[in-house]
C-alpha positions in Angstrom: 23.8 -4.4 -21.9 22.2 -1.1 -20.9 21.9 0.3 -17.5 18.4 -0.4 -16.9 19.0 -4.3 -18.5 21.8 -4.9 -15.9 19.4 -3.0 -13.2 17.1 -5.7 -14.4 19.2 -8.5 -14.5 21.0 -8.0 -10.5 17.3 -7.5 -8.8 16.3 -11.1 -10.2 19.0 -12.8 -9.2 19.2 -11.1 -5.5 15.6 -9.6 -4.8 14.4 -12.8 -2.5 18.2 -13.1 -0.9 18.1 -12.2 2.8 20.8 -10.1 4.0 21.1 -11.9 6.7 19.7 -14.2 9.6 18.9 -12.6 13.4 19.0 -14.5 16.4 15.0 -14.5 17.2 14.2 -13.5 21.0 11.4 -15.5 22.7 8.5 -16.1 20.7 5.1 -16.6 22.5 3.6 -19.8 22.1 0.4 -20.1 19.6 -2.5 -22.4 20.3 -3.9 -23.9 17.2 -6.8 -22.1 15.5 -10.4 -24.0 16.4 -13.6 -23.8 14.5 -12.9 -23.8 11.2 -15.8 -24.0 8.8 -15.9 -24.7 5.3 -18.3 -22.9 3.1 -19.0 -24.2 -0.4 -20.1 -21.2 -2.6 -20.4 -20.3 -6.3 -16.6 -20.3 -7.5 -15.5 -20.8 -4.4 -15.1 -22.0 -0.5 -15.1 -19.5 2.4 -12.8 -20.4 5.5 -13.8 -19.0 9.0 -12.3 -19.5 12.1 -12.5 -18.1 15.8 -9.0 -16.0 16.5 -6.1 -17.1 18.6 -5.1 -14.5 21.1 -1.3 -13.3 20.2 -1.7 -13.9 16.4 -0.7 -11.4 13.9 -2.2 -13.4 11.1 -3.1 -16.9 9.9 -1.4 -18.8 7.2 -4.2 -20.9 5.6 -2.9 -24.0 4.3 -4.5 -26.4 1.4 -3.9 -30.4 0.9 -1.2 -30.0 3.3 0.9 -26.8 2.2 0.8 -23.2 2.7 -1.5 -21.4 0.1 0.9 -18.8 -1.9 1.0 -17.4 -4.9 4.2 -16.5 -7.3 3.7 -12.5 -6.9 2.6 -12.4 -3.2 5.5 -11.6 -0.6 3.6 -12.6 2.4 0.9 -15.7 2.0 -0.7 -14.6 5.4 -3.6 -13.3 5.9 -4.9 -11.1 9.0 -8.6 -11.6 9.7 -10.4 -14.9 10.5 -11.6 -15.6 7.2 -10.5 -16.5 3.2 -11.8 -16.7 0.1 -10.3 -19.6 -1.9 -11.5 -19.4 -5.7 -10.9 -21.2 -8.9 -9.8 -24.2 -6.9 -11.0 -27.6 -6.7 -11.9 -29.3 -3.7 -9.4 -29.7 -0.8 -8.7 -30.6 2.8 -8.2 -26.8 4.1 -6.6 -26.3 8.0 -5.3 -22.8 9.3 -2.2 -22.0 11.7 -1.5 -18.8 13.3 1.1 -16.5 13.5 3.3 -14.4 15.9 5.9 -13.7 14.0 7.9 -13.9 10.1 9.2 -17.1 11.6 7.5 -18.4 14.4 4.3 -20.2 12.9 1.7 -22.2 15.4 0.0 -25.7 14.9 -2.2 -26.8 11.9 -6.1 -26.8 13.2 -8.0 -29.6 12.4 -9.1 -30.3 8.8 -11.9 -29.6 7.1 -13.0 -30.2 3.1 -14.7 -28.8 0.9 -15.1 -28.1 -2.5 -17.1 -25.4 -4.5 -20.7 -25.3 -5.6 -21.2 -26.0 -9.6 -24.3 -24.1 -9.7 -25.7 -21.9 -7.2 -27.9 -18.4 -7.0 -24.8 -16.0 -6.7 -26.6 -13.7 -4.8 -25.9 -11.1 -1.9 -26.9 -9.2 0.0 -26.0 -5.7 1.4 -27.6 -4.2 4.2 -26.9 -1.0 5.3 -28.1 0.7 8.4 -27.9 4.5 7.7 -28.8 5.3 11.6 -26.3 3.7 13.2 -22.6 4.7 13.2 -19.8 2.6 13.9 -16.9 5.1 14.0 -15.6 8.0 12.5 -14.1 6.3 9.2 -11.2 5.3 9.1 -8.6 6.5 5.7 -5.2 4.4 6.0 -4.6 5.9 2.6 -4.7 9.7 3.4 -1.1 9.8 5.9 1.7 9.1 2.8 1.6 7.6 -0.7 5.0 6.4 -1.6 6.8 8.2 -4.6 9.8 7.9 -7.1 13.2 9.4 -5.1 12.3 12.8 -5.1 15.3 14.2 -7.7 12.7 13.3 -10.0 10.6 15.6 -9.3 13.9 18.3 -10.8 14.2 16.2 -13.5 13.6 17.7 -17.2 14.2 15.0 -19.1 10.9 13.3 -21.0 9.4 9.9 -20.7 7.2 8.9 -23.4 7.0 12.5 -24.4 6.1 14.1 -21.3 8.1 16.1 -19.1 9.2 14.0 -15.9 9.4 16.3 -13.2 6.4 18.1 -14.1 4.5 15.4 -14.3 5.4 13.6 -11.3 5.1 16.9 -9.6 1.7 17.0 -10.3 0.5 13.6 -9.8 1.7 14.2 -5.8 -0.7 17.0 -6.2 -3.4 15.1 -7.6 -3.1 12.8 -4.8 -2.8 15.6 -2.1 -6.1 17.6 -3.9 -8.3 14.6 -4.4 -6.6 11.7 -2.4 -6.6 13.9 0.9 -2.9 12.4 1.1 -0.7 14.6 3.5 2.7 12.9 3.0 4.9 11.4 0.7 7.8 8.9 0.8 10.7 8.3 -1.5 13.7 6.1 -1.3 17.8 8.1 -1.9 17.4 11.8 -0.5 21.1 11.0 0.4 22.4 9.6 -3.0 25.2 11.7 -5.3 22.7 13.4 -7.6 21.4 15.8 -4.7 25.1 16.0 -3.7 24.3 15.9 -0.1 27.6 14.8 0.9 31.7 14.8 -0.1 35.0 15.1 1.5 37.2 17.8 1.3 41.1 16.7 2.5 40.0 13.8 4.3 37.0 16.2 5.6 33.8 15.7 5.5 31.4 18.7 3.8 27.5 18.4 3.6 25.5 20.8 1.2 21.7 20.4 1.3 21.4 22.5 -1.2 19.4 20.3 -3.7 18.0 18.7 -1.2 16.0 22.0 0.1 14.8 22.5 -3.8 13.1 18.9 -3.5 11.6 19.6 -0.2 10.5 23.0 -0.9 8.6 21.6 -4.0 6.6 18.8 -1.6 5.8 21.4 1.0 5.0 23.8 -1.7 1.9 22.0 -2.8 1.1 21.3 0.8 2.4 17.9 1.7 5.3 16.6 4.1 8.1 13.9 3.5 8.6 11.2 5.4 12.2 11.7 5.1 14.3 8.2 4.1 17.3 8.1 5.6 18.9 6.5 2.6 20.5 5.5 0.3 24.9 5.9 1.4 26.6 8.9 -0.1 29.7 7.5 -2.2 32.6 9.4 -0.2 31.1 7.6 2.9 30.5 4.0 1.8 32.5 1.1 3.1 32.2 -0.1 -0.2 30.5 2.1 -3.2 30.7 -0.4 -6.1 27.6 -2.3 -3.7 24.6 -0.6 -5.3 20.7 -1.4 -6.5 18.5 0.1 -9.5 19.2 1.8 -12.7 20.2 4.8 -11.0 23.1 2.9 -8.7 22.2 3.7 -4.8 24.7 2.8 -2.9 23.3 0.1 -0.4 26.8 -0.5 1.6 27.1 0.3 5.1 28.9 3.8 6.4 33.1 3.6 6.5 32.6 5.1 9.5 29.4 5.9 11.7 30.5 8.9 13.5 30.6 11.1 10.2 27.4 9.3 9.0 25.8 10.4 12.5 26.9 14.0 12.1 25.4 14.1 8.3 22.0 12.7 10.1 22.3 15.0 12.4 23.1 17.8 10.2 20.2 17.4 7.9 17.6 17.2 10.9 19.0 20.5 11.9 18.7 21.9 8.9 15.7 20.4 8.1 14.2 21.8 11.9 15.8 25.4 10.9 14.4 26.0 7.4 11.0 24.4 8.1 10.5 25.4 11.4 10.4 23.2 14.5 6.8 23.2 15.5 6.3 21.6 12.0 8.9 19.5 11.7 8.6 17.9 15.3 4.5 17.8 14.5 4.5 16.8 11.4 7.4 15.2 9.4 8.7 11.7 10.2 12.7 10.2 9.3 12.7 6.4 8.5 16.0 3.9 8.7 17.0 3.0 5.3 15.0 0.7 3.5 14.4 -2.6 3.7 17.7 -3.6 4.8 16.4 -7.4 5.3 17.5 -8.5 2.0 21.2 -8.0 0.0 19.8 -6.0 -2.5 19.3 -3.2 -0.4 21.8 -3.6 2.4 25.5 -5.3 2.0 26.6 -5.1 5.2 25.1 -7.7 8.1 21.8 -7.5 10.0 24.2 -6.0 13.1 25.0 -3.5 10.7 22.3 -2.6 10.5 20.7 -2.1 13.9 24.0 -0.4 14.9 23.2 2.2 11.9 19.7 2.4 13.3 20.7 3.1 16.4 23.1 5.6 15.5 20.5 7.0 13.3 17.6 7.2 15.8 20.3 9.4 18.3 21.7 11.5 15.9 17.7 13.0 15.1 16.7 12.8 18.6 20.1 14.8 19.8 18.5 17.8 17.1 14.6 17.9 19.7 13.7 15.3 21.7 10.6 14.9 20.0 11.9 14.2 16.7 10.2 10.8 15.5 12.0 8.3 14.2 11.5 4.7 13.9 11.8 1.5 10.9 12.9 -1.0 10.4 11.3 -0.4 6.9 11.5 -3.7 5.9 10.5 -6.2 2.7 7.7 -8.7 3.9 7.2 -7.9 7.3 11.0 -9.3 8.1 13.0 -7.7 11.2 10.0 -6.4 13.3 10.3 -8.6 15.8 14.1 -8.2 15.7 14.1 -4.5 16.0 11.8 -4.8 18.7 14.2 -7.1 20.6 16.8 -4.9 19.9 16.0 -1.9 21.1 14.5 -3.7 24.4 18.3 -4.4 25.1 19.6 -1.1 23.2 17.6 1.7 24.5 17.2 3.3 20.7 14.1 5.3 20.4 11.2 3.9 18.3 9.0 6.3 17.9 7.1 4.0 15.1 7.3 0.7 13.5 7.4 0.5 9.4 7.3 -2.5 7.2 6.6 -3.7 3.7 4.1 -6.4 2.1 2.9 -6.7 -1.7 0.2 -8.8 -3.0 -2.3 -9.0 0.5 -3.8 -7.2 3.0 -1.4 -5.7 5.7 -1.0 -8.2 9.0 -2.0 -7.0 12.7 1.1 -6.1 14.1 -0.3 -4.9 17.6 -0.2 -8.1 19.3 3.6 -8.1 18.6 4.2 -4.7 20.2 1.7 -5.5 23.3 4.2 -8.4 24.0 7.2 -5.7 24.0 4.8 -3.4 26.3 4.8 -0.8 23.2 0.7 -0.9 22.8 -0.1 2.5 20.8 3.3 2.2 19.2 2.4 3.8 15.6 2.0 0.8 12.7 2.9 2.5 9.3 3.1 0.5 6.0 5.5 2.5 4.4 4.8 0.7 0.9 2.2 -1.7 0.0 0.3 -2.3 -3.3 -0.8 -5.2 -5.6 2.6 -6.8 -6.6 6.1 -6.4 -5.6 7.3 -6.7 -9.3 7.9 -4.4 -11.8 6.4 -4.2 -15.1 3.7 -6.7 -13.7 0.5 -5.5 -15.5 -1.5 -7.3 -12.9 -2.4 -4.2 -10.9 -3.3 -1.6 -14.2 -7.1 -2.9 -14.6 -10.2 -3.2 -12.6 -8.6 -5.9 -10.5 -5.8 -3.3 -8.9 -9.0 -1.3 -7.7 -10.7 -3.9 -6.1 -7.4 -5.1 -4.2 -7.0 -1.1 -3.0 -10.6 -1.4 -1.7 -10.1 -4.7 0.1 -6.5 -3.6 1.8 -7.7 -0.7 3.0 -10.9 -1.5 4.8 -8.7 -4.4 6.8 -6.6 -2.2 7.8 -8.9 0.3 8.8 -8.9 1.3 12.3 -5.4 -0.9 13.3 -3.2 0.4 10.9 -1.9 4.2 10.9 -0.5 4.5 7.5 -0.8 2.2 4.4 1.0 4.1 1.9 0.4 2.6 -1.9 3.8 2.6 -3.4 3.2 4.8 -5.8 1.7 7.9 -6.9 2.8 7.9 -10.5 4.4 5.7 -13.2 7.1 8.2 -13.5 9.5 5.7 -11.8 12.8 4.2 -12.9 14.1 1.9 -10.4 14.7 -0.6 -13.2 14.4 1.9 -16.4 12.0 4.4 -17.4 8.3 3.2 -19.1 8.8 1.4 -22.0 5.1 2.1 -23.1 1.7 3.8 -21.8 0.4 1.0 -19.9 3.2 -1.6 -19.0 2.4 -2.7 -15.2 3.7 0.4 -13.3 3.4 0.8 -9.8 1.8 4.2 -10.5 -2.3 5.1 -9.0 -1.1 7.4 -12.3 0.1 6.9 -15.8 2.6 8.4 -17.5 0.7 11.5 -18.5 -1.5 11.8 -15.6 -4.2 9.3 -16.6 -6.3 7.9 -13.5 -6.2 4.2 -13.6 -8.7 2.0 -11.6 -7.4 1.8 -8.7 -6.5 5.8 -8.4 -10.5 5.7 -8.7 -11.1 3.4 -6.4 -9.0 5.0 -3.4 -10.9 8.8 -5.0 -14.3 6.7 -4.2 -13.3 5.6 -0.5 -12.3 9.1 -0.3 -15.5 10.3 -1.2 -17.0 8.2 1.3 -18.9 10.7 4.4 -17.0 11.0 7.7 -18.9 8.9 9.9 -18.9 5.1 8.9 -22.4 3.4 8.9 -23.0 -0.3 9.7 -23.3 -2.6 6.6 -23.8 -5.8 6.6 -22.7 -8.3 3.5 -24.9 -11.5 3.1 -26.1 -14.5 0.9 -23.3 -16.3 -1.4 -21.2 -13.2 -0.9 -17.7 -14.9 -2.1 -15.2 -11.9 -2.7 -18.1 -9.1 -2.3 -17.7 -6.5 0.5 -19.1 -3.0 1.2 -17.9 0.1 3.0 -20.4 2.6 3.8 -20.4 6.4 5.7 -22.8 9.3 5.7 -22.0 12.9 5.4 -23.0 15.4 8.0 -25.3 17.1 5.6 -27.0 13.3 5.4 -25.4 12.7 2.0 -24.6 8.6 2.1 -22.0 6.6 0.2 -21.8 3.0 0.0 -18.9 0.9 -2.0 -19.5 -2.9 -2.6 -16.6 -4.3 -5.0 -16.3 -8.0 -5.8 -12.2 -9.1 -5.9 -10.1 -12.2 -5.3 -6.8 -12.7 -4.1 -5.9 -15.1 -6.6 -3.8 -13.3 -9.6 -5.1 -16.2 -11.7 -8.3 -14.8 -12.4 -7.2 -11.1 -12.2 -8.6 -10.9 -15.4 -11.9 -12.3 -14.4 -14.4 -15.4 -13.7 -18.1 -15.3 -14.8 -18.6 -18.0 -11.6 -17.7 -15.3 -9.4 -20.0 -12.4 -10.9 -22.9 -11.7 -8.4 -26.2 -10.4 -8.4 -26.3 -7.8 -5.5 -29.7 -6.2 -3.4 -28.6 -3.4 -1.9 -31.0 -2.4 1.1 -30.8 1.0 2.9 -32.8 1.0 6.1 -33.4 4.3 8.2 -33.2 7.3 5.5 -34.8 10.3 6.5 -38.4 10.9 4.8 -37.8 12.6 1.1 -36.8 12.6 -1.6 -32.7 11.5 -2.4 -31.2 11.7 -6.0 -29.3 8.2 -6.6 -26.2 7.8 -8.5 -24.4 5.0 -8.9 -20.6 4.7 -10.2 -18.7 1.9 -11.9 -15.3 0.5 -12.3 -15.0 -2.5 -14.0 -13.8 -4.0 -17.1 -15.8 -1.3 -19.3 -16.1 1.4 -17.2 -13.9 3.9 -15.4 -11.1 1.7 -17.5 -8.3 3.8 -19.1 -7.1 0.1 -20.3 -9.8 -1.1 -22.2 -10.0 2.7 -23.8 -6.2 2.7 -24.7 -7.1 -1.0 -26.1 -9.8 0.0 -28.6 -7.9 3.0 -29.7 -4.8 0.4 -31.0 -2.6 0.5 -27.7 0.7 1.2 -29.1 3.6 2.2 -27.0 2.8 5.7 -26.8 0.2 8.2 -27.7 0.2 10.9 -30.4 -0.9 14.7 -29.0 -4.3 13.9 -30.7 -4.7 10.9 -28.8 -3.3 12.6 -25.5 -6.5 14.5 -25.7 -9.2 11.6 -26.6 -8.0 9.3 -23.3 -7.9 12.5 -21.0 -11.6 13.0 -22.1 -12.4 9.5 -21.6 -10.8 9.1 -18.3 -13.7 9.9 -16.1 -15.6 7.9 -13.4 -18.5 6.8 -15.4 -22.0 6.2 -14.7 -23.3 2.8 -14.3 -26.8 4.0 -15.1 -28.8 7.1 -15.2 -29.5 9.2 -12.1 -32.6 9.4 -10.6 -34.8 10.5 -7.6 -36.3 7.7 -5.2 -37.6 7.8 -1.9 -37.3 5.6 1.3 -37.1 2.8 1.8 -34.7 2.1 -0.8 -33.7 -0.8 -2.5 -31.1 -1.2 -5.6 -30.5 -4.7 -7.3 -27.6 -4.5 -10.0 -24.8 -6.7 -11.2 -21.1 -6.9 -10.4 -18.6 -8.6 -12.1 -15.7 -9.8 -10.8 -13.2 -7.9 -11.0 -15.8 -5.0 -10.1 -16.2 -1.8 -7.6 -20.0 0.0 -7.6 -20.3 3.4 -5.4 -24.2 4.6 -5.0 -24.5 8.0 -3.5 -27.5 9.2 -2.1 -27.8 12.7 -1.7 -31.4 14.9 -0.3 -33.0 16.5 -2.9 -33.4 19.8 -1.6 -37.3 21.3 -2.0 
């Protein structure tokens, strides 16, 4: 059995294990959710309900039992409203939630079932004169990344050089993201040789570590520095270890020299890069999701002892060092930490956590009930699927779940880092082909999939966000819209689902949409309008038609980089207020019109 194959073989079997169970402090108590309403739709029912104050999210439930899905780590949701599709009719009733464990009442039942036929139309109404905000860009704080020894890597993948490569897709997402971070698991593991002991003492060397860091700050980004994974001479126990390349996931032998290497790679860190920009500007996060056995052996009081140990040793280098976690798979441990360091007096500077497969949940009501209101939210890694090799998130339906994450989160949420930049990854072996259900925004070789597209769209969006409101039998259709201070206006409407079942698509869900923009300035505007669907902005569907082997040849290199453009859905043109734009979307399916004055 290879390396990657037993890599393989250990995550299925201990990926869902929790490393352990915490004694849960007081949980506030939830009222049941009222006014839920039932609307029958083409392809689908829509639940709404009026919020319960204290709720986090709201865990819809169907005939009974909580609606989940195989390859979604946390079935909650965080607004007051869901989109069941390709379902049958049901008895639906929502219950709130406070906390990973502490779930409130069922409402009262309602049922309904979809509509067989219907008009499938909607309606978007954008009101160019009135601003809501300054818009909101989760995306732009970090993007989550391979650990960062790749980037000095020279070996090849599929042909193409590794470190290069993954070097330049964190550029990529820097240049045309507007990213300004990046996080990677193991900047303490063996290869960067961070950490041995000479006659029983202990010698650090950040050496290799300061080659990895001068490359991210060399194209103009920061790390959110990991504090993981445990340096072999240091481990309690170094045959415990996770992924091909064998982290070492075992608590310290002994937390006084694992303190002094924290605190001896903040120094160094604060000396070489300055502490102005290392105090304003980097971040250091406590291990990794240290909820479940895979990535921690120890026990959960462990583990806040580490982080607690962890969080002194960078604040004894400044003060205003931040620090915070608890980094966690599936929201798991918040709560926990948060008790903790109520009793322990650790600093917590901001809260991190994990989910896969759904928008992030509203974690400020937790933190009001710990008096920690403000207290930084960052979603350290979050994307379509938790699973590797899942080809779920390659195509048109990854870009409209980016689109749909990222507007909830807008405004309550301070990071939502998409875990990853680029398929150059190896947590459980290298790519075994082109297009095999990385995590990557970016192929191997660079190539912009859907939803790197979709977050370059939102990006694209002006800086002042515009009201828009979404109408008519609108199902999974929403719309994000934002002016540019020269006047220039960008709208996105993208019809998704949650439902990985018809990731691939569902005619009953396709919608005819009006697009209405109300308030333009007297002239003349040159329209565009942008597509990603199924057949367009698709790198998929091109490496399909071309024969989609594992890899391509150099000739073929060429003809997908040329294809792999945000296309057109139809020509440009001039029109003049008002304007109005009807067009079709599929579902799976993201349009972006951009209207921009025609200057005289």
């Amino acid at each position: 059995m290879s390396k990657a194959e037993a890599a393989r073989r250990d995550w299925r079997e201990r990926v869902y294990q929790a490393s352990g169970e915490v004694a849960q402090g007081a949980r506030i108590e939830l009222a049941a959710p009222t006014a839920l309403r039932a609307t029958p739709g083409a392809g689908h029912v829509t639940l709404t309900w009026d919020p319960v104050p204290g709720a986090i999210g709201y865990l819809v439930h169907r005939d009974g039992a909580p609606v989940t899905q195989p390859d979604v780590d946390v079935a909650a949701v965080p607004a007051c409203r869901y989109v069941d599709t390709g379902r049958p009719g049901a008895a639906y009733a929502v219950a709130a939630v406070s906390a990973m464990e502490a779930t409130g009442p069922l409402s009262a039942a309602v049922h309904a079932k979809p509509l067989e036929t219907g008009e499938a139309r909607v309606s978007v109404d954008v009101d160019t004169e009135t601003v809501t905000r300054p818009l909101p860009r989760p995306w732009r704080p970090m993007i989550g990344s391979e650990h960062l020894s790749h980037l000095l890597s020279t070996e090849r993948t599929g042909g193409r050089p590794i470190g290069a490569e993954l070097t330049e897709a964190l550029r990529i997402s820097r240049e045309e993201l507007g990213v300004r971070a990046v996080r990677a698991h193991a900047i303490l593991c063996d290869d960067l040789g961070v950490y041995r002991e000479v006659n029983g003492a202990p010698v650090h060397d950040f050496t290799r570590v300061d080659e990895v860091y001068d490359t991210i700050t060399g194209m103009g980004l920061r790390p959110v520095v990991e504090l993981s994974f445990m340096p072999r001479e240091l481990a309690a126990d170094p045959s415990k270890t996770v992924f091909g390349y064998q982290a070492i996931i075992s608590p310290p032998k002994d937390y006084e020299r694992w303190a002094d290497l924290v605190r001896a790679l903040t120094a160094h860190l604060v000396e070489r890069y300055g502490e102005r920009e290392v105090v304003d500007h980097w971040a250091f996060e406590v291990w990794n999701e240290a909820n479940l056995e895979v990535f921690w052996s120890g026990t959960p009081e462990e583990f806040f002892r580490l982080y607690d140990v962890t969080a002194a040793a960078v604040k004894s280098v400044h003060p205003g060092l931040r620090v915070g976690g608890p980094a966690s798979a599936a929201n798991g441990w918040v709560e926990e930490l948060l008790d903790h360091v109520d009793v322990s007096g650790a600093a917590l500077d901001f809260v991190s956590t994990h989910t896969y497969g759904n928008a992030p949940l509203d974690w400020r009501p937790a933190l009001a009930g710990h008096g920690r209101e403000g207290t930084p939210i960052w979603w350290t890694e979050w994307g379509p699927t938790p699973t590797h090799f899942h080809g779920i998130g390659d195509g048109p339906f990854g870009a409209t779940f980016l689109l749909h994450g990222m507007k909830s989160a807008a405004g309550r949420v301070d990071a939502l880092a998409h875990w990853v930049a680029s398929d150059h990854f190896e947590e459980l072996g290298r790519p075994p082909r082109l297009l095999h259900g990385g995590f990557g925004l970016l192929t191997v070789g660079n190539l912009r999939k859907p939803r790197f597209y979709a977050l370059a769209l939102a990006e694209r969006l002006g800086q002042e966000e515009l009201a828009a409101d979404v109408g008519g039998d609108a199902a999974g259709v929403e719309a994000w819209a934002a002016r540019h201070e020269d006047g220039t206006v960008g709208v996105l409407v993208w019809n998704g689902t949650l439902n990985h079942g018809q990731a691939g698509g569902a005619a009953e869900l396709s919608r005819t949409v009006v697009l209405t923009l109300a308030g333009l300035a007297e002239g003349p505007y040159e329209l565009r309008h942008l597509r990603i669907d199924e057949e367009h902005s698709n790198i998929g569907a091109v490496w399909r038609a071309m024969g989609g082997a594992d890899w391509p040849g150099q000739d073929q290199w060429a003809e997908l980089r040329e294809a792999n453009v945000l296309q057109d859905y139809e020509p440009a043109r001039v029109v003049e207020p008002p304007v109005q734009v009807v067009f079709e979307l599929p579902m799976p399916g993201v349009s972006f019109l951009e209207l921009r004055r025609v200057q005289s």
